[in-house]
KENUTOR-7679 format. One line per 5 residues: number of its first residue (from 0); their letters; for each residue y, x, z of C-alpha. Coordinates in nm, 4 decimals. Layout:
BEGIN
NUM> A> Y:X:Z; ...;
//
This chain:
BEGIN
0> XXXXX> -7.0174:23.9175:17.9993; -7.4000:24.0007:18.0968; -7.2271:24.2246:18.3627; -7.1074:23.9348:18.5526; -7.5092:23.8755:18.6478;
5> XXXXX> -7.5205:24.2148:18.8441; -7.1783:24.1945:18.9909; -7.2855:23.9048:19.1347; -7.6353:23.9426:19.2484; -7.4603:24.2924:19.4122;
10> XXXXX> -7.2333:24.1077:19.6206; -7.5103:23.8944:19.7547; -7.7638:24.2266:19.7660; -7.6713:24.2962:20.1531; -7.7614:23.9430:20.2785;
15> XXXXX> -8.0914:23.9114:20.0557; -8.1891:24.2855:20.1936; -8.1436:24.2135:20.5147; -8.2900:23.8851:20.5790; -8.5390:23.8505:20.2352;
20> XXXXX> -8.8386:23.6176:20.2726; -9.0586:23.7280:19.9999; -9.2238:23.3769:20.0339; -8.9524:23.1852:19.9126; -8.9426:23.1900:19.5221;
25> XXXXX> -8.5875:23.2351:19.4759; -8.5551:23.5533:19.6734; -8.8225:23.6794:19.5023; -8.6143:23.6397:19.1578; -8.3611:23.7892:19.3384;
30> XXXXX> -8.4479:24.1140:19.4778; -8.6415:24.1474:19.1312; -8.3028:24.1158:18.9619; -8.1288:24.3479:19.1768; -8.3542:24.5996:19.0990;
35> XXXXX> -8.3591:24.5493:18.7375; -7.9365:24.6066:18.7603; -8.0193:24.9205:18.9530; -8.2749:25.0966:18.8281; -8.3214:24.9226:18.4650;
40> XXXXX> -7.9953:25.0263:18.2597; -7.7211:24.8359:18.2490; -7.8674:24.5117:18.2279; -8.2357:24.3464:18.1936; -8.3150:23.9888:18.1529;
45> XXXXX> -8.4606:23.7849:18.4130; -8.7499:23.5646:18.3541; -8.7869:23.2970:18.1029; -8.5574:23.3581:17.7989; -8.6850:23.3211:17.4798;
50> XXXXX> -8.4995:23.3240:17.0990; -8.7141:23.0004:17.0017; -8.5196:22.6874:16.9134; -8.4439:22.4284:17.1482; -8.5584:22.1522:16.9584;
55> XXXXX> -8.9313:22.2837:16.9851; -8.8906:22.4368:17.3282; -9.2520:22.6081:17.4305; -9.3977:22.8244:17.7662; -9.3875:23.1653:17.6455;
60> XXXXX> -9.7448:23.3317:17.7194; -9.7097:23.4199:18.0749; -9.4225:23.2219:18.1701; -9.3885:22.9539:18.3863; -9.0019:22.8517:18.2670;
65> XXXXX> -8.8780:22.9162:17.8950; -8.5168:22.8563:17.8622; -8.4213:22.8195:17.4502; -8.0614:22.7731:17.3368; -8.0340:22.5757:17.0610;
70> XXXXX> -7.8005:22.7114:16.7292; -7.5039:22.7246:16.8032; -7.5217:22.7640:17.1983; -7.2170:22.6669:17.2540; -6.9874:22.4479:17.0158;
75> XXXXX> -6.6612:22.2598:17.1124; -6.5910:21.8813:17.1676; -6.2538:21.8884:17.0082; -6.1674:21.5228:17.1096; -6.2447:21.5565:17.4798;
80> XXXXX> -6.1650:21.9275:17.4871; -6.5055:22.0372:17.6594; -6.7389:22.3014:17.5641; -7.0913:22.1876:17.4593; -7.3856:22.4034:17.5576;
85> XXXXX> -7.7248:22.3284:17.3603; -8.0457:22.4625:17.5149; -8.3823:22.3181:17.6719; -8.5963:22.4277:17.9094; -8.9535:22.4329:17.9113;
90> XXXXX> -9.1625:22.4452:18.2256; -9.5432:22.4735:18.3639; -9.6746:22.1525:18.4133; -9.3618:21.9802:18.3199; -9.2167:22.0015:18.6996;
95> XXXXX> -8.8669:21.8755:18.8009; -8.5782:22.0911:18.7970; -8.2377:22.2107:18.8103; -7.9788:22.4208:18.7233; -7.7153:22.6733:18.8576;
100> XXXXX> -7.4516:22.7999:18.6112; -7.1641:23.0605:18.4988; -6.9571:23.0123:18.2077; -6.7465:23.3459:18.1031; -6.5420:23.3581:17.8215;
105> XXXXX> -6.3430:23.6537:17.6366; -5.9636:23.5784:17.5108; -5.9173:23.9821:17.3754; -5.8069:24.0966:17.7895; -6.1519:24.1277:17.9454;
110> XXXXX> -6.4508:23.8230:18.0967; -6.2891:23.5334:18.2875; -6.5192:23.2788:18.4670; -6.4215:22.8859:18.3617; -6.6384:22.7787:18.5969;
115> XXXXX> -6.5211:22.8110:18.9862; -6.7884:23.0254:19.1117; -7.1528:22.9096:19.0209; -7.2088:22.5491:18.9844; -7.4905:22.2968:19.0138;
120> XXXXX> -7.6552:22.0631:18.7307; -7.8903:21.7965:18.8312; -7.9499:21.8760:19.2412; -8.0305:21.6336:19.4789; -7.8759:21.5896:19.8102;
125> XXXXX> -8.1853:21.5697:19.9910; -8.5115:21.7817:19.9894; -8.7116:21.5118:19.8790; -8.4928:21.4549:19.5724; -8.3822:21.7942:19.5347;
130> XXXXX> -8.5103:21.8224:19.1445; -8.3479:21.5659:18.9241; -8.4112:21.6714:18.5983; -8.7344:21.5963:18.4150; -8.6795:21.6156:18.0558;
135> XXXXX> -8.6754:21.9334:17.8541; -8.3296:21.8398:17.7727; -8.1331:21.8384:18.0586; -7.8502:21.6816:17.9261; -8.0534:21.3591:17.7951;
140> XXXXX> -7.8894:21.1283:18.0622; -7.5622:21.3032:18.1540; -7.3092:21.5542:18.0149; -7.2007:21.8738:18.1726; -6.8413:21.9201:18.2049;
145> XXXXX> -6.6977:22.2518:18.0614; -6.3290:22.2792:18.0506; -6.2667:22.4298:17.6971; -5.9492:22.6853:17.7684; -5.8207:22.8761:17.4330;
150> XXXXX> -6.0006:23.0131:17.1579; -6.2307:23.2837:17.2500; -6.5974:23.4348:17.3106; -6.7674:23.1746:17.5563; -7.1248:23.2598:17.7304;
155> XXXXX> -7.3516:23.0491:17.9617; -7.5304:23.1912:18.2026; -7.8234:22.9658:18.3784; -8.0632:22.9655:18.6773; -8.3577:22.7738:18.6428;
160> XXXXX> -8.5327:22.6424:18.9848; -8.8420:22.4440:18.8963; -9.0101:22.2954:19.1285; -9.2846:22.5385:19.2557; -9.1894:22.7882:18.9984;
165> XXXXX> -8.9965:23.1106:18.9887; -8.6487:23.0953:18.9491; -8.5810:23.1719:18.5769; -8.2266:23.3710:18.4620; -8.1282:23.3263:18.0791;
170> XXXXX> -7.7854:23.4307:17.9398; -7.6968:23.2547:17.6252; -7.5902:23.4211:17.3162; -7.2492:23.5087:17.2961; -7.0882:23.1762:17.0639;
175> XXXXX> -6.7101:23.2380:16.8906; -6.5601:22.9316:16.9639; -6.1983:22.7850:16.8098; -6.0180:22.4861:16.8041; -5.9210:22.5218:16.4505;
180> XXXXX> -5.7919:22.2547:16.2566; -6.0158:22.0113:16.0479; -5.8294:22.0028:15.7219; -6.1155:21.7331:15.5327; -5.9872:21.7322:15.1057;
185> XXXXX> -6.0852:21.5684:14.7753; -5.9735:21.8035:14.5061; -5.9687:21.5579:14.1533; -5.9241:21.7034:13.7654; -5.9293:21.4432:13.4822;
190> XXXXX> -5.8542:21.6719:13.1448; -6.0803:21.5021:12.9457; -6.0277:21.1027:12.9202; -6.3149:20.9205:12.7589; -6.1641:20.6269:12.7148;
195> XXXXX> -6.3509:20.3469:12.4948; -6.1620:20.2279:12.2350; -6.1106:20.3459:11.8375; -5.7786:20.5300:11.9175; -5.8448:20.8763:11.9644;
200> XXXXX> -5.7199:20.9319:12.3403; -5.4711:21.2394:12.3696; -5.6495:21.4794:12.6580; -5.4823:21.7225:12.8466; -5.5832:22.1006:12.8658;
205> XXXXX> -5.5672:22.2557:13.2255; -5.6305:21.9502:13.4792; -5.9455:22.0559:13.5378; -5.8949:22.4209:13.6185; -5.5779:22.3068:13.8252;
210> XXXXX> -5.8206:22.0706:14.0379; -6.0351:22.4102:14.0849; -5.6861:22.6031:14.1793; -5.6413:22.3614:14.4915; -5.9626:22.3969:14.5456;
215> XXXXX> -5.9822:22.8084:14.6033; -5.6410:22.7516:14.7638; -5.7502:22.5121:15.0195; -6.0929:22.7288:15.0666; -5.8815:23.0246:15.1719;
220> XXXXX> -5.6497:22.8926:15.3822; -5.9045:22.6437:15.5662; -6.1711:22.8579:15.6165; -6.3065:22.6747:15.9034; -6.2530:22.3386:15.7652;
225> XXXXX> -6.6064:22.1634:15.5392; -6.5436:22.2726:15.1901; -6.3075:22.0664:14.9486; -6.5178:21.8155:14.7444; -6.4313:21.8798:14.3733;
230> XXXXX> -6.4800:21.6196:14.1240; -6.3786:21.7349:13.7309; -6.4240:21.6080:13.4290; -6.6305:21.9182:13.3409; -6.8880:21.8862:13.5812;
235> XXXXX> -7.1620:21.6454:13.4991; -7.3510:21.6635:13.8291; -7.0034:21.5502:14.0352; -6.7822:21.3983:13.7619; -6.4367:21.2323:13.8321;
240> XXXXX> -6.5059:20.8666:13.7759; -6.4279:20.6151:13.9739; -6.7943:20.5250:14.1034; -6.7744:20.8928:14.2136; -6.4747:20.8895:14.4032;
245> XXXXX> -6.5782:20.5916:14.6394; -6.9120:20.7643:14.6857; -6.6956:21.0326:14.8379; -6.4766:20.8205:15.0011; -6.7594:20.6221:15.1477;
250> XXXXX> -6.9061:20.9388:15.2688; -6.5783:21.1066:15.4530; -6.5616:20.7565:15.6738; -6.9430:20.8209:15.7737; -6.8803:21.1598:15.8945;
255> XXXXX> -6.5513:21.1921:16.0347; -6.5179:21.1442:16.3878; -6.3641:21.5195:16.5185; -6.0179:21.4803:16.3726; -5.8698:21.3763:16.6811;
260> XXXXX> -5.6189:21.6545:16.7018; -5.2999:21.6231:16.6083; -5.3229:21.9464:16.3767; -5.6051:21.7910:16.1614; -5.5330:21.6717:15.8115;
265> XXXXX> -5.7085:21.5231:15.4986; -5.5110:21.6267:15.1362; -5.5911:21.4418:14.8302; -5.4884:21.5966:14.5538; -5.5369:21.4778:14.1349;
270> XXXXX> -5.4624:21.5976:13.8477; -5.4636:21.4160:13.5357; -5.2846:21.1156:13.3151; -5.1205:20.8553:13.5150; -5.2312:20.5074:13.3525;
275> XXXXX> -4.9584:20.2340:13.3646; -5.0607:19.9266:13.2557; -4.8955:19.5280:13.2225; -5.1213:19.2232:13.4054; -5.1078:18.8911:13.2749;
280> XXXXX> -4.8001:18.8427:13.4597; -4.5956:19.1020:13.3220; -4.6555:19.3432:13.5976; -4.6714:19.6754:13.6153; -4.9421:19.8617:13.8089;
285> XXXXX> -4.9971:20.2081:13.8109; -5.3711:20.3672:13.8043; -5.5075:20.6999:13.7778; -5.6807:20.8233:13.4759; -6.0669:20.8785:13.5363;
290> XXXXX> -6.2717:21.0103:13.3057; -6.4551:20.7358:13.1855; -6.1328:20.4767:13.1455; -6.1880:20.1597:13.0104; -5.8848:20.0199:12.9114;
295> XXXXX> -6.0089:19.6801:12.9079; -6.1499:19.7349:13.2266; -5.9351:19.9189:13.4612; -6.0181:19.7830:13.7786; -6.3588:19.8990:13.7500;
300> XXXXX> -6.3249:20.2336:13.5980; -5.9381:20.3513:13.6779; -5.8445:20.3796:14.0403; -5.5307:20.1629:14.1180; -5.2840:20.3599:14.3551;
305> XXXXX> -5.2783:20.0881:14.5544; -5.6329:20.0933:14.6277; -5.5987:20.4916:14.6720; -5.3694:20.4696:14.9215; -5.5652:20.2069:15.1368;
310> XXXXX> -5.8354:20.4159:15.0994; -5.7005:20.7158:15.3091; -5.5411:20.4787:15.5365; -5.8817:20.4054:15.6528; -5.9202:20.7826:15.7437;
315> XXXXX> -5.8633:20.9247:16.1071; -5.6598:21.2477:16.0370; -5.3635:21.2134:16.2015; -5.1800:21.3930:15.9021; -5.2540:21.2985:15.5395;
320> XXXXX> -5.1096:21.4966:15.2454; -5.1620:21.3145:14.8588; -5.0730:21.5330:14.6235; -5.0467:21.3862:14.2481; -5.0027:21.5820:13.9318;
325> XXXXX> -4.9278:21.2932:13.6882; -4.6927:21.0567:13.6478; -4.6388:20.6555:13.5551; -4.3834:20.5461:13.2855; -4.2148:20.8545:13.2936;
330> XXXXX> -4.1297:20.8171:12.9272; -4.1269:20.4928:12.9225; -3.8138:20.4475:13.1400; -3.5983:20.6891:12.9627; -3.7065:20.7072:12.5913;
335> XXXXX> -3.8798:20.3474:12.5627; -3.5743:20.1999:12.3689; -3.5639:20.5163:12.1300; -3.9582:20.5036:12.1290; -3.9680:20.1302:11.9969;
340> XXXXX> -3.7543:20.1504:11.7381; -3.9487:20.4662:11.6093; -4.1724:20.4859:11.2734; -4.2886:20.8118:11.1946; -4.4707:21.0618:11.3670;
345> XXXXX> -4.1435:21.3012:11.3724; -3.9440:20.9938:11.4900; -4.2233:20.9534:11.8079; -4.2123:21.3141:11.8925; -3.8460:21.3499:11.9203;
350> XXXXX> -3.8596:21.0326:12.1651; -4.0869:21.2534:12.4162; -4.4483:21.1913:12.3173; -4.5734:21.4717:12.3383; -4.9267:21.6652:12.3944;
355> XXXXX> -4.7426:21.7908:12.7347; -4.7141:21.5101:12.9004; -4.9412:21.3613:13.1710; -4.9161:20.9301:13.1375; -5.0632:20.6974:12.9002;
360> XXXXX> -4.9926:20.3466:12.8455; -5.2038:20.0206:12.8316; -5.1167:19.6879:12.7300; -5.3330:19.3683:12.6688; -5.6483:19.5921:12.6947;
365> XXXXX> -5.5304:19.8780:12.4996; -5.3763:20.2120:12.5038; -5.0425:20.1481:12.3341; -4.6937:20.3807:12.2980; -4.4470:20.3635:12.5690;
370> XXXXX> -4.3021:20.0709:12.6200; -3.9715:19.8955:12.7629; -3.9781:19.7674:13.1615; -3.8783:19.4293:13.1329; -3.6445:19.4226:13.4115;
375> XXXXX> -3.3179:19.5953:13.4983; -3.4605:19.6225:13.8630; -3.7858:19.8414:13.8041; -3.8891:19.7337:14.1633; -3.8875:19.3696:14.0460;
380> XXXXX> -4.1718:19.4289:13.7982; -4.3270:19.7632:13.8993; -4.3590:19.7427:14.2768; -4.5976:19.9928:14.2769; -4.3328:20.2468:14.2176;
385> XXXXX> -4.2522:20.2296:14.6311; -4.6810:20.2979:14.6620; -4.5196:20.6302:14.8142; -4.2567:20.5030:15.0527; -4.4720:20.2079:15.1757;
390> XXXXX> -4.7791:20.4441:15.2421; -4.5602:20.6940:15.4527; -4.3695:20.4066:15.6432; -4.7884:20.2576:15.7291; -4.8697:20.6124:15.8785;
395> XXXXX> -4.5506:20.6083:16.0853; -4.6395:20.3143:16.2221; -4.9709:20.4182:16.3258; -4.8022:20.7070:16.4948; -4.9218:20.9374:16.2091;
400> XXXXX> -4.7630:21.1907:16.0126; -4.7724:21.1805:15.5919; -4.6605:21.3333:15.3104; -4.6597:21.1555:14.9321; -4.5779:21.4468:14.6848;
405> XXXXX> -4.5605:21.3279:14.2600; -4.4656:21.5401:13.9914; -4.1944:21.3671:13.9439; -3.9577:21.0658:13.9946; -3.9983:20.7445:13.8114;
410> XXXXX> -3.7800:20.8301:13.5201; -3.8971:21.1479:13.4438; -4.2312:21.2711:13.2796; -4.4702:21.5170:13.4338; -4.5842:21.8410:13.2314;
415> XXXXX> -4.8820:22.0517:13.1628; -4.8553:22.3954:12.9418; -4.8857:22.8079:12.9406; -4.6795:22.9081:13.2847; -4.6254:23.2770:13.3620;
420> XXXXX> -4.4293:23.4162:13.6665; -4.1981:23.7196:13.5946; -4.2387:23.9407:13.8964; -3.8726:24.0433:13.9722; -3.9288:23.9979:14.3178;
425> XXXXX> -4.1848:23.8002:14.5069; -3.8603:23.6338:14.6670; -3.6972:23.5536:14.3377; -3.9377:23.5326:14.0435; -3.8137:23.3817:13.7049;
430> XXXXX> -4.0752:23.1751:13.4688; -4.1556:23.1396:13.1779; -4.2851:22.7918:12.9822; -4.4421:22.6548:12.7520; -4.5022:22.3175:12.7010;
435> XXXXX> -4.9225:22.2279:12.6176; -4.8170:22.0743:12.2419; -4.7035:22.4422:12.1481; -4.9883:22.6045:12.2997; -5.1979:22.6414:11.9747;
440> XXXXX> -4.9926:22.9085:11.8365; -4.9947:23.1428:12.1318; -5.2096:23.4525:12.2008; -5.5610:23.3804:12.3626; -5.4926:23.5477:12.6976;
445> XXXXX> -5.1846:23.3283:12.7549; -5.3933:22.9884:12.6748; -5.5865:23.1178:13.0159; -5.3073:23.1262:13.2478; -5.2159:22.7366:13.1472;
450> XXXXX> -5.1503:22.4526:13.4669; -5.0003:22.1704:13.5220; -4.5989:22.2410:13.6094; -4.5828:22.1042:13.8912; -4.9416:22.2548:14.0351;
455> XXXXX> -4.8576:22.6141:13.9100; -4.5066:22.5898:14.1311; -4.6399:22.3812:14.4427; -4.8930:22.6476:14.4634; -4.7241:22.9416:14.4149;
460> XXXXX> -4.4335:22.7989:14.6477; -4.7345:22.8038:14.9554; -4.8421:23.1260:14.8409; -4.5203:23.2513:14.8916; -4.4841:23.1435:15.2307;
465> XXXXX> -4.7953:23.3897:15.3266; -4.6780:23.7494:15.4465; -4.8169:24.0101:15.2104; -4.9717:24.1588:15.5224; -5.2307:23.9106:15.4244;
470> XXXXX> -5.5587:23.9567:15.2124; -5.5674:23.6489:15.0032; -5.6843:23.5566:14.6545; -5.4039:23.4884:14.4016; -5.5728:23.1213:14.2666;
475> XXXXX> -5.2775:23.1787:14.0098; -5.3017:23.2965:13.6479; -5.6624:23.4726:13.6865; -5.5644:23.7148:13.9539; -5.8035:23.7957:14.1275;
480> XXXXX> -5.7127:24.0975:14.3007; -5.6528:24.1624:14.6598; -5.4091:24.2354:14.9399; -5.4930:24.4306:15.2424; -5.4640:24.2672:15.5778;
485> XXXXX> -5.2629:24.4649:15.8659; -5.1906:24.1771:16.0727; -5.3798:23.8538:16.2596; -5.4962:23.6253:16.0304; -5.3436:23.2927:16.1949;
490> XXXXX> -5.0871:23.1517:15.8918; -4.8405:22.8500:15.8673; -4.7800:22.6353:15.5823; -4.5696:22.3730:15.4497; -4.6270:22.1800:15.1578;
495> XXXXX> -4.3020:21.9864:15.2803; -4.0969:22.2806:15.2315; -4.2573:22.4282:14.9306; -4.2247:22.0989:14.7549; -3.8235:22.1242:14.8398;
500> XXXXX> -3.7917:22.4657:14.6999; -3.9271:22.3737:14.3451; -3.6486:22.2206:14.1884; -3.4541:22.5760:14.0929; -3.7725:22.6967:13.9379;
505> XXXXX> -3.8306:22.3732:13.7295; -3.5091:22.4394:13.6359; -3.5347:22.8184:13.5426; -3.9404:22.7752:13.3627; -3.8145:22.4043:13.1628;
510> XXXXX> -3.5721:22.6066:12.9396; -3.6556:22.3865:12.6294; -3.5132:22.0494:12.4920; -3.7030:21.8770:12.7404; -3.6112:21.6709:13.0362;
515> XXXXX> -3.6272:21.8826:13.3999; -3.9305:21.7574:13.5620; -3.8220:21.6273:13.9174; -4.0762:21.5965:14.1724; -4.0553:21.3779:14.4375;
520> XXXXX> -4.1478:21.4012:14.8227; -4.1632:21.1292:15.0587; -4.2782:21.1902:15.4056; -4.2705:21.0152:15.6885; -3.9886:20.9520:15.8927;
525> XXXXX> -3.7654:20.9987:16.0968; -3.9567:21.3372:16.1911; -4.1326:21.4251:15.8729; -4.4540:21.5795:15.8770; -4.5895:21.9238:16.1042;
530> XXXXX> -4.6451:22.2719:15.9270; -5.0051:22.3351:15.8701; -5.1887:22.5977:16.0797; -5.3944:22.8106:15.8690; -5.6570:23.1158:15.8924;
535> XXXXX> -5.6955:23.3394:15.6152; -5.9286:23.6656:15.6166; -5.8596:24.0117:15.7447; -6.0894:24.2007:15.4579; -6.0997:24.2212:15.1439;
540> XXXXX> -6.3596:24.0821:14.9155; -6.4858:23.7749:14.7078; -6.2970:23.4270:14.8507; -6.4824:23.2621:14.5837; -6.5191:22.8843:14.6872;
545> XXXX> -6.7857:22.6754:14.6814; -6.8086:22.2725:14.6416; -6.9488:22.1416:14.9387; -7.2113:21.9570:14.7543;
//
């Protein structure tokens, strides 16, 4: 890109040989360049660039103009599509200026020039008025336009003509710049429930470690997105309690703003119990299980899924993926009548209560056994059973795309337990599980590889959708190992698909006396919801993730 400078101070060397005034400043700077391009190498700055920040712009010793480009250079506007240049310039005396500029950018096939030929910031028309600027920061009153064109290497290249001064050449670093996709997440694990009552509370083993699976996963394939925030129940600095979650919540609305593209997102995902509970009325509302549950005061320490839901509403991604590893009443629905009319332990277990599965049940303050819905209409007395279908139908009316994924179905229980892929083929694995209540008598190195059923399959069902070209981390049972990369790293994703595809595998892993687990999807419509672009790395090496905090 530097080349550009000489090429074009060549083209004008004839005309500014011939007919030079050495008393003008400008042609000064220029014959000085155009020997620098001849006789120098293959390129030499001008005068007046410096490496200092442009926040604390200074005169270098000797200099009468100090350009300093601020970190980065060069960044994109997503929402208007323009490319931002950051710099100050400093001068003697604090004289008026203005600017001439290139902008060059690299798309892999050589330099082009955005600009059309070299342009003009802050000029006057007439001589009296010919230096507008006066602030170090030229762009304190008005905004230079730079057409952003495709991802690519972008460079600004800038005259400075002070009054007075010498003219002053400074080419800015050389600034990567993509349009990638803001994909903005909270990643939630509840295993342990400290609920407050006398009954001991039945926990679950692997939602925490499934909340940090999503986590790596989205890390990897969002590289360029801000970090998932990760709230477990095994972190004491960022736990997952409600108080927590609106903190985070609170703090997405204060700093989005750039997800104005249409290829932006923001996933939710949880893992943990699903809490259904009876109001006064005899109504059923559905809450997630937060670490510190009250039962007697859900409101304040569960998080209703109503109140979720209106929650990312508020958000601006235009695509919104919620992603819930738990389920409400599964039980309930299907083995309530055999459930109530049980005595012993035995008895209970045979009606489906079992360590495996991810609800629990309050009633007048308490966590209680399943019970019977009151109504042969579920929708009559649990109307938060549609939460999915009426969220999707309010982000299709606000011209948004989203995409409600649950474990499974109303009448069907979610599970947690050991899950291990047989590799026939990548294409065609078989599974193996085994359900959390059974997990006690199992080797040590199988207890590792537990997850939540429906987490271990969603994930491995995006995973599969990756080419193996790809270097990626398996975030599934401990592998940590890599695969080389022979090809670009742009990706594409669907949770929509991979959520269609699970049913055969629930199938082939629940081979016990257990109900098949039935997850549901409900995107929406008519359309459905856009595959996700994705980046993943080209090397191999540590994709360890971070919490953004």
């Amino acid at each position: 890109m530097v080349a550009h400078f000489c090429k074009r101070h060549a083209q004008r060397a004839a005309p500014a040989l011939l007919f030079l005034r050495l008393t003008r400043p400008r042609a000064l700077t220029t014959a000085f360049s155009i020997a620098l391009c001849f006789f120098a190498g293959p390129f030499s700055y001008g005068q007046g660039v410096t490496g200092q920040d442009a926040k604390s712009c200074q005169l270098e010793p000797g200099k009468s103009v100090s350009v300093c480009f601020g970190t980065p250079p060069l960044e994109v506007d997503r929402c208007k599509q323009l490319v931002v240049p950051h710099f100050e310039v400093a001068r003697k005396d604090d004289v008026p200026y203005y600017f001439t500029y290139h902008v060059y950018a690299n798309f892999g096939d050589g330099d082009v020039e955005i600009t059309d030929g070299q342009a003009t910031f802050g000029q006057g028309s007439r001589p009296e008025s010919e230096f507008l600027l006066t602030d170090n920061n030229p762009f304190s009153r008005k905004s230079l336009v730079i057409p952003f064109s495709r991802n690519g290497n972008y460079q600004i290249q800038v005259e400075i003509h002070a009054k007075g001064l010498d003219v002053a050449f400074a080419p800015s670093p050389i600034k990567q710049l993509q349009d990638s996709p803001v994909v903005r997440s909270i990643v939630v694990g509840v295993s342990d429930l400290k609920a407050k009552q006398e009954t001991p509370v039945r926990n679950l083993r692997h939602a925490d470690s499934d909340a940090r699976v999503v986590r790596d996963l989205l890390v990897q394939l969002f590289p360029d997105s801000p970090p998932p925030i990760l709230l477990t129940s095994d972190d004491p600095h960022f736990p997952a309690t409600r108080d927590q979650l609106n903190i985070e919540f609170d703090n997405l609305l204060k700093t989005s703003g750039n997800e104005c593209s249409s290829k932006d997102w923001f996933v939710f995902y949880f893992s943990g119990h699903g809490i259904i509970a009876t109001d006064t009325n005899g109504t059923f509302q559905h809450y997630l299980g937060m670490q510190n549950l009250d039962p007697k005061e859900l409101q304040s320490t569960g998080v209703w899924i109503e109140s979720l839901l209106d929650r990312i509403k508020q958000l601006p991604a235009q695509n919104k993926l919620v992603i819930l590893d738990s389920c409400f009443s599964g039980l309930s629905r299907q083995q309530s009548s055999k459930t109530l009319s049980a005595t012993s332990a035995a008895d209970k277990a045979i009606a489906g209560i079992h360590r495996s599965s991810k609800s629990q049940f309050v009633q007048q303050g308490r966590l209680v056994e399943p019970f019977q819905i009151g109504s042969p209409d579920p929708s009559a007395t649990d109307p938060d059973a549609n939460a999915g279908n009426e969220f999707a139908e309010f982000e299709g009316h606000a011209k948004r795309h989203a995409l409600y994924l649950s474990a499974t179905t109303a009448d069907q229980t979610a599970e947690e337990g050991i899950v291990r892929r047989i590799p026939v083929t990548k294409e065609k694995p078989d599974f193996i599980f085994i359900p959390a209540d059974q997990e006690e008598s199992q080797p040590e190195d199988l207890k590792k590889v537990g997850h939540g059923l429906f987490t271990y399959l969603l994930v491995w069902k995006v995973e599969s959708q990756l080419s193996g070209d790809f270097s990626f981390k398996e975030v599934l049972e401990g592998d940590k190992s890599l695969m080389r990369a022979a090809a670009p790293d742009q990706c594409t994703i669907s949770f929509s698909d991979a959520e269609k595809l699970l049913e055969a595998d629930l199938v082939l892993a629940k081979q016990t006396d257990s109900d098949i687990q039935q997850p549901e999807g409900v995107p929406t419509r008519p359309e459905g919801v856009p595959s996700m672009a994705c980046r993943l790395t080209v090397s191999a090496g540590s994709s360890d993730a971070q919490n953004q905090h």
